[in-house]
mmCIF entry with sequence, helices, sheets and N, C-alpha, C, O atoms, coordinates in Angstrom:
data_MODEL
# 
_entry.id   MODEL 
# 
_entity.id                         1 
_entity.type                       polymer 
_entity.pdbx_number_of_molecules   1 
# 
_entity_poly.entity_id                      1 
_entity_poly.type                           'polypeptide(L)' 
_entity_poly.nstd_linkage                   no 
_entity_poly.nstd_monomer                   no 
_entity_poly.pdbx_seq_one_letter_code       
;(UNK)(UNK)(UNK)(UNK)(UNK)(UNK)(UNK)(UNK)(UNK)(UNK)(UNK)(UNK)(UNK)(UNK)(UNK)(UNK)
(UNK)(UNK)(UNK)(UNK)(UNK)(UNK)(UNK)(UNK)(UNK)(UNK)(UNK)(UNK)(UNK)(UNK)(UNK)(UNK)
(UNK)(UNK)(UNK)(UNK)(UNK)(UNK)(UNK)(UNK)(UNK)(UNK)(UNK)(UNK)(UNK)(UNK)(UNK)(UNK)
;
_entity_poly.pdbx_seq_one_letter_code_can   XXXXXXXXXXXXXXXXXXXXXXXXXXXXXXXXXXXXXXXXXXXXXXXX 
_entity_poly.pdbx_strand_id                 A 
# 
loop_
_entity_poly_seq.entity_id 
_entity_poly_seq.num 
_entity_poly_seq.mon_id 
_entity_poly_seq.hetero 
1 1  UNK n 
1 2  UNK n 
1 3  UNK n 
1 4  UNK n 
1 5  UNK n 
1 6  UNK n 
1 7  UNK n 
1 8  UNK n 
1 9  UNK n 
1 10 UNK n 
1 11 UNK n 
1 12 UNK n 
1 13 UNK n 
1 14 UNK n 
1 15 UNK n 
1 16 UNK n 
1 17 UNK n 
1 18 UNK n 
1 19 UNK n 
1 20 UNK n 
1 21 UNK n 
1 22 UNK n 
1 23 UNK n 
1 24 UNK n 
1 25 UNK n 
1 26 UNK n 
1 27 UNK n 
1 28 UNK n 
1 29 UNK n 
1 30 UNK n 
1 31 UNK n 
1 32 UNK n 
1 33 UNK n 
1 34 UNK n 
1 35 UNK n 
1 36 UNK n 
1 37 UNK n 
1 38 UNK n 
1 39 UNK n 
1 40 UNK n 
1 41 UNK n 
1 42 UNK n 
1 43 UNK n 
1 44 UNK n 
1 45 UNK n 
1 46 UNK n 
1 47 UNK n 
1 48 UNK n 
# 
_struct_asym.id          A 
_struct_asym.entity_id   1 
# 
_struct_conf.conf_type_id            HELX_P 
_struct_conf.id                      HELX_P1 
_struct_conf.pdbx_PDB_helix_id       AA1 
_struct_conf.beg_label_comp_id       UNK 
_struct_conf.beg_label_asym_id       A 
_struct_conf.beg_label_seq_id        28 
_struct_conf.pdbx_beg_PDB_ins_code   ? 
_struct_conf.end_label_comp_id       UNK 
_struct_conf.end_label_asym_id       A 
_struct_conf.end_label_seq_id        45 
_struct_conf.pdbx_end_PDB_ins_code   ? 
_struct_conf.beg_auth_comp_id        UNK 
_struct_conf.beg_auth_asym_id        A 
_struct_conf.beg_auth_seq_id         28 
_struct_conf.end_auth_comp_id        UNK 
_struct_conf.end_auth_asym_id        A 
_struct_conf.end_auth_seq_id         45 
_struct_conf.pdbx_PDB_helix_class    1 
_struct_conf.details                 ? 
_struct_conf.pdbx_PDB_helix_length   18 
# 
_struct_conf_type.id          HELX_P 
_struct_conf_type.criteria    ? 
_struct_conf_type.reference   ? 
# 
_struct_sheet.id               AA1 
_struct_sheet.type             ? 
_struct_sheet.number_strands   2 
_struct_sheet.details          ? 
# 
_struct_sheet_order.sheet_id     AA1 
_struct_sheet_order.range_id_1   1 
_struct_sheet_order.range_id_2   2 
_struct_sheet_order.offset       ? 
_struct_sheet_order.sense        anti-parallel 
# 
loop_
_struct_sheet_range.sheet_id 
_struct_sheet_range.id 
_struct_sheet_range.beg_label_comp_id 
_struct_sheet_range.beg_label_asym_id 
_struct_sheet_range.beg_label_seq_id 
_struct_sheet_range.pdbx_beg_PDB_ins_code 
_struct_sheet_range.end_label_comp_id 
_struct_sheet_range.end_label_asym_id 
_struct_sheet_range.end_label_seq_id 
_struct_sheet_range.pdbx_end_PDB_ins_code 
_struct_sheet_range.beg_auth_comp_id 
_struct_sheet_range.beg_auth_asym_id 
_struct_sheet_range.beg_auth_seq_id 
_struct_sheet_range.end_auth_comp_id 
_struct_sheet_range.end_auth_asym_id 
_struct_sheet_range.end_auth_seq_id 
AA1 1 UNK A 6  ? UNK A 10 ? UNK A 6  UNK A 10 
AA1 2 UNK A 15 ? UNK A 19 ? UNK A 15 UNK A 19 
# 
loop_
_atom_site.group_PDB 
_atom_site.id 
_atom_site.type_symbol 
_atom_site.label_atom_id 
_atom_site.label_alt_id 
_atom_site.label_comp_id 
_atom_site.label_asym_id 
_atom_site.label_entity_id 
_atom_site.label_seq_id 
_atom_site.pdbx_PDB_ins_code 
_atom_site.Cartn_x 
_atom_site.Cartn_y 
_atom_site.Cartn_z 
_atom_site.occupancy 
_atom_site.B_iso_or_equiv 
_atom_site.pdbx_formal_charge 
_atom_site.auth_seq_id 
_atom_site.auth_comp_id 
_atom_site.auth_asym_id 
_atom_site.auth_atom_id 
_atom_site.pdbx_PDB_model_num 
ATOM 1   N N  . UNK A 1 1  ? -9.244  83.772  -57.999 1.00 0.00 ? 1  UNK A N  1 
ATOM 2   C CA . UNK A 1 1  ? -9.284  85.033  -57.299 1.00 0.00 ? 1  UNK A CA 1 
ATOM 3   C C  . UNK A 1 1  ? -7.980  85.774  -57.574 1.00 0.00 ? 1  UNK A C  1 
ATOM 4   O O  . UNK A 1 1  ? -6.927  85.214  -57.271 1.00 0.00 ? 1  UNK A O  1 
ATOM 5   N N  . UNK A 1 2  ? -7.968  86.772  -58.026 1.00 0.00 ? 2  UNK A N  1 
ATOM 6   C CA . UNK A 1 2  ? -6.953  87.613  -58.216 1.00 0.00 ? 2  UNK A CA 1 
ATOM 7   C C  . UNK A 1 2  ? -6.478  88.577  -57.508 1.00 0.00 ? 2  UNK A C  1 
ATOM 8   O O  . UNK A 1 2  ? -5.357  88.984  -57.810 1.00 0.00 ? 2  UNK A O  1 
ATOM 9   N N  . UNK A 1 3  ? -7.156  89.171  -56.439 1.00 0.00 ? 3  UNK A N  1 
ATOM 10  C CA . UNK A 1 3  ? -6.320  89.542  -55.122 1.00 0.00 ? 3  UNK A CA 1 
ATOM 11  C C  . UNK A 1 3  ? -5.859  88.692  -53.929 1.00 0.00 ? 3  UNK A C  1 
ATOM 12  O O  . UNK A 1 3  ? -6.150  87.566  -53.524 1.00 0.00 ? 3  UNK A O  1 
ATOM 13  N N  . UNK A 1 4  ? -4.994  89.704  -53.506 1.00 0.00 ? 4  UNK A N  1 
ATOM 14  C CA . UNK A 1 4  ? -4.503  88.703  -52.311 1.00 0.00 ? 4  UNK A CA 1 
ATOM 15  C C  . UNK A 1 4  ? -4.616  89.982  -50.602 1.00 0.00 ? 4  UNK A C  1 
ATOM 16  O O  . UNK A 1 4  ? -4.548  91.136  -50.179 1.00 0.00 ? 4  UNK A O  1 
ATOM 17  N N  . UNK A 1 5  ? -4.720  89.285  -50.448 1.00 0.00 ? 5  UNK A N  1 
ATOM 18  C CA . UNK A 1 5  ? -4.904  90.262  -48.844 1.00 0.00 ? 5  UNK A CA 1 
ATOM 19  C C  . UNK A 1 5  ? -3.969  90.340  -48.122 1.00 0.00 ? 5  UNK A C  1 
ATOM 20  O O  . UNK A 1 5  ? -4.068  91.024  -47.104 1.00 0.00 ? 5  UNK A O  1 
ATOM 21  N N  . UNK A 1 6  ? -2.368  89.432  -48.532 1.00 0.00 ? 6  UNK A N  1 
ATOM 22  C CA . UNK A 1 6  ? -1.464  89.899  -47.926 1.00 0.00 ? 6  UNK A CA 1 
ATOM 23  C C  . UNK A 1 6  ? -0.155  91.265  -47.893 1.00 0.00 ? 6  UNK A C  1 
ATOM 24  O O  . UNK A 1 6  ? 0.523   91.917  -48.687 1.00 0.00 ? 6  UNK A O  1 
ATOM 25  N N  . UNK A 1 7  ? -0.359  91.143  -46.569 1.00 0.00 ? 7  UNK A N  1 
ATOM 26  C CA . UNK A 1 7  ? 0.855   92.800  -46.768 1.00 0.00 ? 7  UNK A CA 1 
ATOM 27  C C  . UNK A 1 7  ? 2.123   92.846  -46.139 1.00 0.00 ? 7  UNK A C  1 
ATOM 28  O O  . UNK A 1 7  ? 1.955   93.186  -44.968 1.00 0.00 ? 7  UNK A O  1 
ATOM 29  N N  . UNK A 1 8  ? 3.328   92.652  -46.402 1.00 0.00 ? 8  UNK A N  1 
ATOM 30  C CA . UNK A 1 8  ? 4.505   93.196  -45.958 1.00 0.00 ? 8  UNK A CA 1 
ATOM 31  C C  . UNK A 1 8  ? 5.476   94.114  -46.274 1.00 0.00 ? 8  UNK A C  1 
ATOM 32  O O  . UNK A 1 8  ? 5.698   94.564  -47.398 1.00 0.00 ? 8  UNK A O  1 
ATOM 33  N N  . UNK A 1 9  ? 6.067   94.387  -45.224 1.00 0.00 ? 9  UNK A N  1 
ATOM 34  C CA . UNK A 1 9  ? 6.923   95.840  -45.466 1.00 0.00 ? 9  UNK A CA 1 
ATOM 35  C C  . UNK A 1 9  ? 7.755   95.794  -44.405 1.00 0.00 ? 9  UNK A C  1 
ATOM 36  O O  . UNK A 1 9  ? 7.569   95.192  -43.346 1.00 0.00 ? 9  UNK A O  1 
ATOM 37  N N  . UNK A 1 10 ? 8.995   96.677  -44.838 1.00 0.00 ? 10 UNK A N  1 
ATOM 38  C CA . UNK A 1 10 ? 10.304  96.948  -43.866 1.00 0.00 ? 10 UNK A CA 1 
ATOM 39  C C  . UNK A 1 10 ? 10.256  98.458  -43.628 1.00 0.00 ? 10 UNK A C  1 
ATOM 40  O O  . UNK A 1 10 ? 10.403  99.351  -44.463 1.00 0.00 ? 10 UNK A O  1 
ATOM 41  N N  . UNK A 1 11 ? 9.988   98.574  -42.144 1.00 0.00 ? 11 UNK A N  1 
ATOM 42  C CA . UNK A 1 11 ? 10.961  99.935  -41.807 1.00 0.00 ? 11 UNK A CA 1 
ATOM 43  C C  . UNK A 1 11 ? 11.220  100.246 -40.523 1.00 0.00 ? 11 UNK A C  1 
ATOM 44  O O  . UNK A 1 11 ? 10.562  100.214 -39.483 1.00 0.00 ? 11 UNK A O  1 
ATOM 45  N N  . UNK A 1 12 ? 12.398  100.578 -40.835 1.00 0.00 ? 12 UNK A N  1 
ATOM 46  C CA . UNK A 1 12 ? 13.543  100.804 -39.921 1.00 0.00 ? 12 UNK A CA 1 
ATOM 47  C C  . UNK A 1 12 ? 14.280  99.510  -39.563 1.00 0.00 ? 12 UNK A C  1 
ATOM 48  O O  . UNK A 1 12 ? 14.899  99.577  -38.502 1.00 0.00 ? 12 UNK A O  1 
ATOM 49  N N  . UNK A 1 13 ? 14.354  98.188  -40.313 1.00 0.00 ? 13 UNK A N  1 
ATOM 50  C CA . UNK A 1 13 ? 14.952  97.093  -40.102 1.00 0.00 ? 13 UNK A CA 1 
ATOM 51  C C  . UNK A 1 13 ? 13.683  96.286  -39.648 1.00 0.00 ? 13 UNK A C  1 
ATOM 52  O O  . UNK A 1 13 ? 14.108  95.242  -39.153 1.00 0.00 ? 13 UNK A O  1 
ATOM 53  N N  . UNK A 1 14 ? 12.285  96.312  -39.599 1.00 0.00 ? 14 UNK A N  1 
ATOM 54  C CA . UNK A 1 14 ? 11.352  95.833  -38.511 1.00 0.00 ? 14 UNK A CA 1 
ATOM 55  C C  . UNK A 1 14 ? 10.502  95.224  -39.988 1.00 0.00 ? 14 UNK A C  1 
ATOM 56  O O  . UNK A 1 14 ? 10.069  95.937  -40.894 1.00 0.00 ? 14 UNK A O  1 
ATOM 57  N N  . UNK A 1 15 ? 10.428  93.798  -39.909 1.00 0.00 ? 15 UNK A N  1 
ATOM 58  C CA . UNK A 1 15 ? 9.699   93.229  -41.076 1.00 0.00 ? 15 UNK A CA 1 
ATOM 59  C C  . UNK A 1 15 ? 8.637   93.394  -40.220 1.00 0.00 ? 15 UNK A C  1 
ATOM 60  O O  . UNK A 1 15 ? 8.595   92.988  -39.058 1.00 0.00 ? 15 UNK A O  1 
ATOM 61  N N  . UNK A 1 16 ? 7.717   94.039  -40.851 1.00 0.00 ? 16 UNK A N  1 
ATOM 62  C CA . UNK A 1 16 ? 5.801   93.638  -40.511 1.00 0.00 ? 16 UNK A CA 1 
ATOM 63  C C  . UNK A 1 16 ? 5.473   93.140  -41.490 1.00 0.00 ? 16 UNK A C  1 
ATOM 64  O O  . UNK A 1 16 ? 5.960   93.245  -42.616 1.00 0.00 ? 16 UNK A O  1 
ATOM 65  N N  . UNK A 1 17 ? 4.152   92.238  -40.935 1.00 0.00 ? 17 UNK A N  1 
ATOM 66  C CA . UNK A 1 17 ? 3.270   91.239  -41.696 1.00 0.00 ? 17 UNK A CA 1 
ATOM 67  C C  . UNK A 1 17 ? 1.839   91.274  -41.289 1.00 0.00 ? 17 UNK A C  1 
ATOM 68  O O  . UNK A 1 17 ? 1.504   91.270  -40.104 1.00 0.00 ? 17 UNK A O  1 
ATOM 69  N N  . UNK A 1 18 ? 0.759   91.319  -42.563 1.00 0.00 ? 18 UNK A N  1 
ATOM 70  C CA . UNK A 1 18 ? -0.204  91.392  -42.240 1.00 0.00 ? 18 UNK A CA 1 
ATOM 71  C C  . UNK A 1 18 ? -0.821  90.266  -43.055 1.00 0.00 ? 18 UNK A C  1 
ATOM 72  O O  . UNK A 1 18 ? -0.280  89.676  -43.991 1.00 0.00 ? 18 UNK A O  1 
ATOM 73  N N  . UNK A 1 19 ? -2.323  90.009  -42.440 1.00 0.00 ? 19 UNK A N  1 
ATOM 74  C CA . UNK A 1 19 ? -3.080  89.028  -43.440 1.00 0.00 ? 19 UNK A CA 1 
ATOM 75  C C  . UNK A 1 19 ? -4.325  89.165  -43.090 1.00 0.00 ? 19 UNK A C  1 
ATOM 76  O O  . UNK A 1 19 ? -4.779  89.132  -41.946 1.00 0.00 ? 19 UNK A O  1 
ATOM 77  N N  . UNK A 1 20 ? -4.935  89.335  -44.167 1.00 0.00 ? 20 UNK A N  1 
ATOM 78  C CA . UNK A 1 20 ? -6.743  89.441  -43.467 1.00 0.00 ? 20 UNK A CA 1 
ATOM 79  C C  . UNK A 1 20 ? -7.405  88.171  -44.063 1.00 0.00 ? 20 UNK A C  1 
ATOM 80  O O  . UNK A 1 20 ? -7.323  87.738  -45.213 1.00 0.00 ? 20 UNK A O  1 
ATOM 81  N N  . UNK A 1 21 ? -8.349  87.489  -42.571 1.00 0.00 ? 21 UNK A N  1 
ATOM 82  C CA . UNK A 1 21 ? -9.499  86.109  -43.886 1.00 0.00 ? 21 UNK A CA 1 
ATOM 83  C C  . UNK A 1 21 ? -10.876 87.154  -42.565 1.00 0.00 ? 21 UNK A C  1 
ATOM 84  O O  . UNK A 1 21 ? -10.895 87.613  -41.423 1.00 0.00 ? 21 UNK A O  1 
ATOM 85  N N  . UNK A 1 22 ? -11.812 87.010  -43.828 1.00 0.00 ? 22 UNK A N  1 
ATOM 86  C CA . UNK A 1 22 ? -13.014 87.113  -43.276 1.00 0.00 ? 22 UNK A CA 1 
ATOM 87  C C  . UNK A 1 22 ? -13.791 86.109  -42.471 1.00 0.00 ? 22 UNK A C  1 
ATOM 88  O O  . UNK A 1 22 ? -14.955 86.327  -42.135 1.00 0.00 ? 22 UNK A O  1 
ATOM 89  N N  . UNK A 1 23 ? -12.908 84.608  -42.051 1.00 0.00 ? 23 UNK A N  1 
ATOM 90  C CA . UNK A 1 23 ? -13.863 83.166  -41.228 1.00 0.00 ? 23 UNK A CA 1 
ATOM 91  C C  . UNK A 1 23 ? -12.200 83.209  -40.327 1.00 0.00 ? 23 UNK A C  1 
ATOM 92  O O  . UNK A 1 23 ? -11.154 83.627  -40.824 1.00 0.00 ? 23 UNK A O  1 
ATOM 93  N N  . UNK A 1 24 ? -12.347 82.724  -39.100 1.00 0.00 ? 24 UNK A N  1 
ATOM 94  C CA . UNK A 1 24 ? -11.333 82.311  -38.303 1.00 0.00 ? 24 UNK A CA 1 
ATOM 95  C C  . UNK A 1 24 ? -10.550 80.775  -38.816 1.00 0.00 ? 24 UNK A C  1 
ATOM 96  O O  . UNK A 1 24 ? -11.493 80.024  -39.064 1.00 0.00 ? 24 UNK A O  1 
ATOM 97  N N  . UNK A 1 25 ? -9.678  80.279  -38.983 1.00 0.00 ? 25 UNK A N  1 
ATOM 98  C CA . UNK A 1 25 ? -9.071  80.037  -39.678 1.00 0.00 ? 25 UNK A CA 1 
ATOM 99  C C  . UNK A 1 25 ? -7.681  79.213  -38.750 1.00 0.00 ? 25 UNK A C  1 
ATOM 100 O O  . UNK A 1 25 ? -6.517  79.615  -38.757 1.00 0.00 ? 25 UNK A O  1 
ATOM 101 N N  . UNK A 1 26 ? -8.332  77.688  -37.813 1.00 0.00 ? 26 UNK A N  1 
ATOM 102 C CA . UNK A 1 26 ? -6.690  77.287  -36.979 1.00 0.00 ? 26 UNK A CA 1 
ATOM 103 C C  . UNK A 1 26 ? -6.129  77.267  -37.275 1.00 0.00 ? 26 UNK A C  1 
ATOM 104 O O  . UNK A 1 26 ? -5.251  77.296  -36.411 1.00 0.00 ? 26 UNK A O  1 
ATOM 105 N N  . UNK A 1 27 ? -5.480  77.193  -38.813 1.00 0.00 ? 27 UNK A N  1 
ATOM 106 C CA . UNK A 1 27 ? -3.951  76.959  -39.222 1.00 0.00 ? 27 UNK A CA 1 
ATOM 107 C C  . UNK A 1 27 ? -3.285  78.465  -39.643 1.00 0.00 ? 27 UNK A C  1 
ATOM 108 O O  . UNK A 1 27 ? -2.301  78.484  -40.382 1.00 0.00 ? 27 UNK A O  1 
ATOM 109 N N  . UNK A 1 28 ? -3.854  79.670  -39.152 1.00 0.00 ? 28 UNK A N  1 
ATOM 110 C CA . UNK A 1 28 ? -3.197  81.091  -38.711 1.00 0.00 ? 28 UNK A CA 1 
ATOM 111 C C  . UNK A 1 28 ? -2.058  81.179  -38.544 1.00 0.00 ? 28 UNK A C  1 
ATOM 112 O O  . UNK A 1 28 ? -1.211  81.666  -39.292 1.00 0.00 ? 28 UNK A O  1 
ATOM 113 N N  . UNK A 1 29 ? -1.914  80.569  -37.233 1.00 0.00 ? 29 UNK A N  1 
ATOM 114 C CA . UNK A 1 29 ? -0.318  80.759  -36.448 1.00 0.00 ? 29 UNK A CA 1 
ATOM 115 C C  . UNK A 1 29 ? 0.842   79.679  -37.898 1.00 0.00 ? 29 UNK A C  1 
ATOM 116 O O  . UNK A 1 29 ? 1.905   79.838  -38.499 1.00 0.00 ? 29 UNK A O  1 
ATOM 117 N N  . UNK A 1 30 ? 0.040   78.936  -37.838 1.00 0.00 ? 30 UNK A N  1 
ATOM 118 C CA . UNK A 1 30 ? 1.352   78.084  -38.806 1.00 0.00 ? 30 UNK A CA 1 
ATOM 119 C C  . UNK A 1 30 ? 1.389   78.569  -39.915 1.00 0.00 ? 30 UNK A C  1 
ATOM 120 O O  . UNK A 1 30 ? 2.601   78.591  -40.130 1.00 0.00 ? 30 UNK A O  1 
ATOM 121 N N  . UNK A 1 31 ? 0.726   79.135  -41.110 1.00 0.00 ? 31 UNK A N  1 
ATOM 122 C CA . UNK A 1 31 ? 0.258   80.163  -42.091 1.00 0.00 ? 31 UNK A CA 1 
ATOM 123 C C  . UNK A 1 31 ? 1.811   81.147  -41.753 1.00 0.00 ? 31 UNK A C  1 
ATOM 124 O O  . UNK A 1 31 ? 2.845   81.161  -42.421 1.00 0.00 ? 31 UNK A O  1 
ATOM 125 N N  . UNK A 1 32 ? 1.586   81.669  -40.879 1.00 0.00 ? 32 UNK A N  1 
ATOM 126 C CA . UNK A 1 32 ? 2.388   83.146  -40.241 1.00 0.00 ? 32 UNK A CA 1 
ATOM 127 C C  . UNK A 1 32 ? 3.282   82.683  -40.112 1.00 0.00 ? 32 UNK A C  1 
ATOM 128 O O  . UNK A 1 32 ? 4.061   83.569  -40.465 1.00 0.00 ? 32 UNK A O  1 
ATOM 129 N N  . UNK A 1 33 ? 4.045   81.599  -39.752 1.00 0.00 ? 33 UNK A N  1 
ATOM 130 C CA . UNK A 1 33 ? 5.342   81.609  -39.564 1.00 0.00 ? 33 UNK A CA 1 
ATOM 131 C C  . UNK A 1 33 ? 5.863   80.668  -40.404 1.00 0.00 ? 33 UNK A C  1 
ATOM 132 O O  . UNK A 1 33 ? 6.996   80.265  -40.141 1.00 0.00 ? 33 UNK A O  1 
ATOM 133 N N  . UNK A 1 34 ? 5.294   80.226  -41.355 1.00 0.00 ? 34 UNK A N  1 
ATOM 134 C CA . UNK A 1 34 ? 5.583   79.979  -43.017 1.00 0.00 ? 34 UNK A CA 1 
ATOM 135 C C  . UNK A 1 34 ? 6.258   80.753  -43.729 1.00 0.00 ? 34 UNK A C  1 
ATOM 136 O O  . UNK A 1 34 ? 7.341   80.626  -44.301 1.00 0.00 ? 34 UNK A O  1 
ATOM 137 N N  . UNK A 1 35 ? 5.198   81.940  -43.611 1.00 0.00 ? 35 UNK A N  1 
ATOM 138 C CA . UNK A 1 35 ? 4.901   83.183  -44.420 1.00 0.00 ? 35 UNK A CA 1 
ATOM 139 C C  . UNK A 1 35 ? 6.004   83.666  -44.040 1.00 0.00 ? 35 UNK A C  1 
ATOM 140 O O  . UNK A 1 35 ? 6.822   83.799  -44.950 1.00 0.00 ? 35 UNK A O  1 
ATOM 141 N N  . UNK A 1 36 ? 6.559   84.198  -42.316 1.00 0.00 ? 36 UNK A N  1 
ATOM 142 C CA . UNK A 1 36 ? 7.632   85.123  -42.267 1.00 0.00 ? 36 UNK A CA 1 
ATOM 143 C C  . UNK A 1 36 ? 9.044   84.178  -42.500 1.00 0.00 ? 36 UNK A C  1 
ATOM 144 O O  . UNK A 1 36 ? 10.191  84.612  -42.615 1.00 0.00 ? 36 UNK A O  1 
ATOM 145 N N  . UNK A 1 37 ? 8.694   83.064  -42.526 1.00 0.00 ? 37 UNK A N  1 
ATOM 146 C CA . UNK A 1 37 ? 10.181  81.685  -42.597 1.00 0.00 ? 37 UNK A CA 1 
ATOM 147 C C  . UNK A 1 37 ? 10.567  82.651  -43.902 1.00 0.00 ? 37 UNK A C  1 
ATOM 148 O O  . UNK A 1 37 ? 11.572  83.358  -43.979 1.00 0.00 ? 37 UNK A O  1 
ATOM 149 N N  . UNK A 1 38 ? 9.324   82.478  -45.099 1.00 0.00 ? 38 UNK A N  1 
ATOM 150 C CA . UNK A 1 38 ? 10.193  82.785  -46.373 1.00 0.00 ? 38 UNK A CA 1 
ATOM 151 C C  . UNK A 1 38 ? 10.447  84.027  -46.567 1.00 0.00 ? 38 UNK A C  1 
ATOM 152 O O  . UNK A 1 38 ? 11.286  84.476  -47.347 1.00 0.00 ? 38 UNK A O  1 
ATOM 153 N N  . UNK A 1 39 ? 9.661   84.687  -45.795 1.00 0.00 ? 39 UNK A N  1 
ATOM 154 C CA . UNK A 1 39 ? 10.389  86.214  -46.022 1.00 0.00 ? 39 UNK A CA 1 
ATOM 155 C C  . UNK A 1 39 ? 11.776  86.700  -45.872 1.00 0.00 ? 39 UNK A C  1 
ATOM 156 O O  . UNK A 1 39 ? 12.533  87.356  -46.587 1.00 0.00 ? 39 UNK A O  1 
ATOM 157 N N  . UNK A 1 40 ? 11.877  86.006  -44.373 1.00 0.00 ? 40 UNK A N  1 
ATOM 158 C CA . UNK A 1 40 ? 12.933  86.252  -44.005 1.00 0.00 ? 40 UNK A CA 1 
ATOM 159 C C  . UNK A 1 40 ? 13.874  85.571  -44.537 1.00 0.00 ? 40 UNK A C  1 
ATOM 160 O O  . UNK A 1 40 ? 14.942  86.183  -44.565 1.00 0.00 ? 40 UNK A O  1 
ATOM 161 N N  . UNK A 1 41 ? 13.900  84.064  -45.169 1.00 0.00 ? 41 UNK A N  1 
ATOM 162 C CA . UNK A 1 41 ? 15.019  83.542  -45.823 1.00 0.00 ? 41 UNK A CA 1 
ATOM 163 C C  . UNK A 1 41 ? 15.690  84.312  -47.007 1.00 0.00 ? 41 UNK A C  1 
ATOM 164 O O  . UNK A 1 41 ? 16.841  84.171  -47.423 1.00 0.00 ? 41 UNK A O  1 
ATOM 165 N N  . UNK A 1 42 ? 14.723  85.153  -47.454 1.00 0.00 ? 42 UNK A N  1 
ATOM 166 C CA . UNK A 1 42 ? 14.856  85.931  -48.867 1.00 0.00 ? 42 UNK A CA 1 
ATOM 167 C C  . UNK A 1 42 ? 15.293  87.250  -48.511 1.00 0.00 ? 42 UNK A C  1 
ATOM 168 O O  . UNK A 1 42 ? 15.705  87.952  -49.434 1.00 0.00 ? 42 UNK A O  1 
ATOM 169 N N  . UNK A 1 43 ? 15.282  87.700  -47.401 1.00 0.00 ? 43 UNK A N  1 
ATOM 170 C CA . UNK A 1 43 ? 15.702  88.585  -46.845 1.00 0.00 ? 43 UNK A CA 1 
ATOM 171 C C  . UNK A 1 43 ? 17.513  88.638  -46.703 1.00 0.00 ? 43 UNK A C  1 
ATOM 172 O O  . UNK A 1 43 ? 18.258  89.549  -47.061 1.00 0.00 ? 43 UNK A O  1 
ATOM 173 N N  . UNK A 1 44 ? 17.866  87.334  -46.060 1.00 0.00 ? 44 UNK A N  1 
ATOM 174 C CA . UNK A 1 44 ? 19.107  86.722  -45.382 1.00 0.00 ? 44 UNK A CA 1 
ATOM 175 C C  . UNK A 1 44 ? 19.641  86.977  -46.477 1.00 0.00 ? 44 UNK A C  1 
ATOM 176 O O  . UNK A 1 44 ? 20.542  87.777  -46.726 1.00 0.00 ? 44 UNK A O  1 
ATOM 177 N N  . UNK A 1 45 ? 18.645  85.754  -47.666 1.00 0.00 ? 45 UNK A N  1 
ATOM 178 C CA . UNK A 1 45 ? 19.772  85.735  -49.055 1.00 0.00 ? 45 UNK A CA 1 
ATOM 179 C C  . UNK A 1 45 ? 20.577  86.986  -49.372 1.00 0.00 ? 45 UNK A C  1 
ATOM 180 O O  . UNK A 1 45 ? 21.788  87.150  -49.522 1.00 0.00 ? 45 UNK A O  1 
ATOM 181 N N  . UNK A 1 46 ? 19.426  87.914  -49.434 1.00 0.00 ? 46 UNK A N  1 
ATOM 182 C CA . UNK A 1 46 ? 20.071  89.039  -50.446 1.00 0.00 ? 46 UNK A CA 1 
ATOM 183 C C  . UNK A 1 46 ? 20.439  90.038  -49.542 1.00 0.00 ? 46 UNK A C  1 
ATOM 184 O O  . UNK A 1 46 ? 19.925  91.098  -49.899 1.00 0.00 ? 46 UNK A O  1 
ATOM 185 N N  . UNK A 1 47 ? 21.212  90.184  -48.364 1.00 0.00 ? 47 UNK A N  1 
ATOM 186 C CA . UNK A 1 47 ? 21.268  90.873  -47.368 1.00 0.00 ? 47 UNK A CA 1 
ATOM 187 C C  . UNK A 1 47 ? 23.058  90.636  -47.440 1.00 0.00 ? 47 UNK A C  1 
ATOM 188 O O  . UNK A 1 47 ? 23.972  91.459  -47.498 1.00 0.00 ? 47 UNK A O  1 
ATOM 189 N N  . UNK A 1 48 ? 23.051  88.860  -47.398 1.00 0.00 ? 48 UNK A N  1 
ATOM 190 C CA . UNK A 1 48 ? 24.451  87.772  -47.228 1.00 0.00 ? 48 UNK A CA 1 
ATOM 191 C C  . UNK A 1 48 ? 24.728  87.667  -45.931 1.00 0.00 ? 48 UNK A C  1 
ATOM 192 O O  . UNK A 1 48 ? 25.664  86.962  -45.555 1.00 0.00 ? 48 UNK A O  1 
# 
């Protein structure tokens, strides 16, 4: 599959995160704060 359904973006300092699945899905919450762990580590990095 060659798309992906995820979306993030910064503004005004405010990381948002989005993700769409079409079936409900328990491992969501842990997914999400995976997802924003590495954002934000990559964020830190290049921020210092």
């Amino acid at each position: 599959m060659g798309m992906k359904n995820d979306l993030s973006f910064m503004v005004d300092a405010v990381m948002s995160l989005y993700e769409h699945q079409s079936t409900w899905n328990p491992n969501m919450p842990l997914r999400g704060l995976i997802y924003f762990a590495k954002l934000y580590q990559i964020y830190v990095r290049e921020q210092g």
